[in-house]
C-alpha positions as CSV (number, residue, x, y, z in Angstrom):
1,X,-0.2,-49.2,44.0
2,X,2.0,-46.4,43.7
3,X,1.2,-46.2,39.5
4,X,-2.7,-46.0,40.8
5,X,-2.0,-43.0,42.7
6,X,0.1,-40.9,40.5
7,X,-3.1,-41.4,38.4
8,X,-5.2,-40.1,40.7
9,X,-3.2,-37.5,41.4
10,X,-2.9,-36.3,37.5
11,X,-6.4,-36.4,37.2
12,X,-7.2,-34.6,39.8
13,X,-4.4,-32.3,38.9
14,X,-6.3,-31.7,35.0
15,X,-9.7,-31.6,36.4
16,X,-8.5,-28.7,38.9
17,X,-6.9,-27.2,35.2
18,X,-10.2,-27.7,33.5
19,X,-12.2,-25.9,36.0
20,X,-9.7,-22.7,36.1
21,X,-10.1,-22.9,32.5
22,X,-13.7,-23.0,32.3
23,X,-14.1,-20.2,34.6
24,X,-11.8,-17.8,33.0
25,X,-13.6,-18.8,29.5
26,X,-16.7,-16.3,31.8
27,X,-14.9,-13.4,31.1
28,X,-15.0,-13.8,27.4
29,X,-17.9,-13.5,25.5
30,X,-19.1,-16.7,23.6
31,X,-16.0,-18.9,24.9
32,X,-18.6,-21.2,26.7
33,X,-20.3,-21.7,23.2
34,X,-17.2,-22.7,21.4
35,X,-17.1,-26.5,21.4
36,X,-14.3,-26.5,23.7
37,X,-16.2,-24.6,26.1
38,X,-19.2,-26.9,25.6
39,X,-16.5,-30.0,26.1
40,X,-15.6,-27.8,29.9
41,X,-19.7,-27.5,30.4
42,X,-20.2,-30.7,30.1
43,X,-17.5,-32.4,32.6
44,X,-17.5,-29.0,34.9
45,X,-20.8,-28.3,35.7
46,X,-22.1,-31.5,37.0
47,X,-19.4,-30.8,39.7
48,X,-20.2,-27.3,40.3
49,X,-23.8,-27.6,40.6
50,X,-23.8,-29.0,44.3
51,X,-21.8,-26.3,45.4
52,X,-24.1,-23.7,43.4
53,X,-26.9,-25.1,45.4
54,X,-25.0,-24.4,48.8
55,X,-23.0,-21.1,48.0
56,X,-25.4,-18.2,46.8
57,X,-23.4,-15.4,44.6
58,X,-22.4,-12.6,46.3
59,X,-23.6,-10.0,43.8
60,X,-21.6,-10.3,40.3
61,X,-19.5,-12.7,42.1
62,X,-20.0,-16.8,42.2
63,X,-17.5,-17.8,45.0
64,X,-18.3,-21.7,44.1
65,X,-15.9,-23.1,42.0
66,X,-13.0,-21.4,44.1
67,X,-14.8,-23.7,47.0
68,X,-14.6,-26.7,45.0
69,X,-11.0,-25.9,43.7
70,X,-10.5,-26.2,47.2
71,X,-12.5,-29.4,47.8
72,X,-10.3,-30.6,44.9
73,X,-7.0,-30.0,47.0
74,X,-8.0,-31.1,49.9
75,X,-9.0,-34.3,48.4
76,X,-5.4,-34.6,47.0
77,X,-3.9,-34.1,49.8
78,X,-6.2,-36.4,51.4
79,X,-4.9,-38.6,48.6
80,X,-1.6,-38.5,49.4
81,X,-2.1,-39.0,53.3
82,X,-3.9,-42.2,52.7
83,X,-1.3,-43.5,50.0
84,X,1.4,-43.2,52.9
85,X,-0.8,-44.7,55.2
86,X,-1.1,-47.7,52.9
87,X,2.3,-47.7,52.2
């Protein structure tokens, strides 16, 4: 049980990285084309989206993927309170 949950916890962990990656490659221009910025498209935006929908951009400014960083923690954390409930 326990090896189950430090898997979810490092995969959460990367996914959280991938995101924070995938929004700095914004600030560069043509990093999103690269094919490791098409590889962060692909498995970031299908996440993203639902919150795009909900949160509009404030000007220049897309407050979204902080919100699902956050999402992304407080599922963790959620993670870790039902692991010691289990155990």
């Amino acid at each position: 049980m326990y090896q189950l949950y430090v898997i979810l916890d490092y995969a959460i962990m990367i996914y959280t990285y991938a995101l924070i990656a995938y929004i700095f490659m914004s600030w560069f221009p043509g990093a999103r084309e690269s094919s490791f910025g098409v590889f962060l498209a692909k498995i970031s935006e299908p996440f993203l989206e639902p919150f795009r929908k909900i949160i509009p951009p404030l000007g220049m400014i897309d407050i979204s993927p902080i919100v699902a960083i956050l999402v992304l923690n407080f599922a963790r954390s959620g993670l870790v309170q039902l692991f010691r409930m289990i155990v």
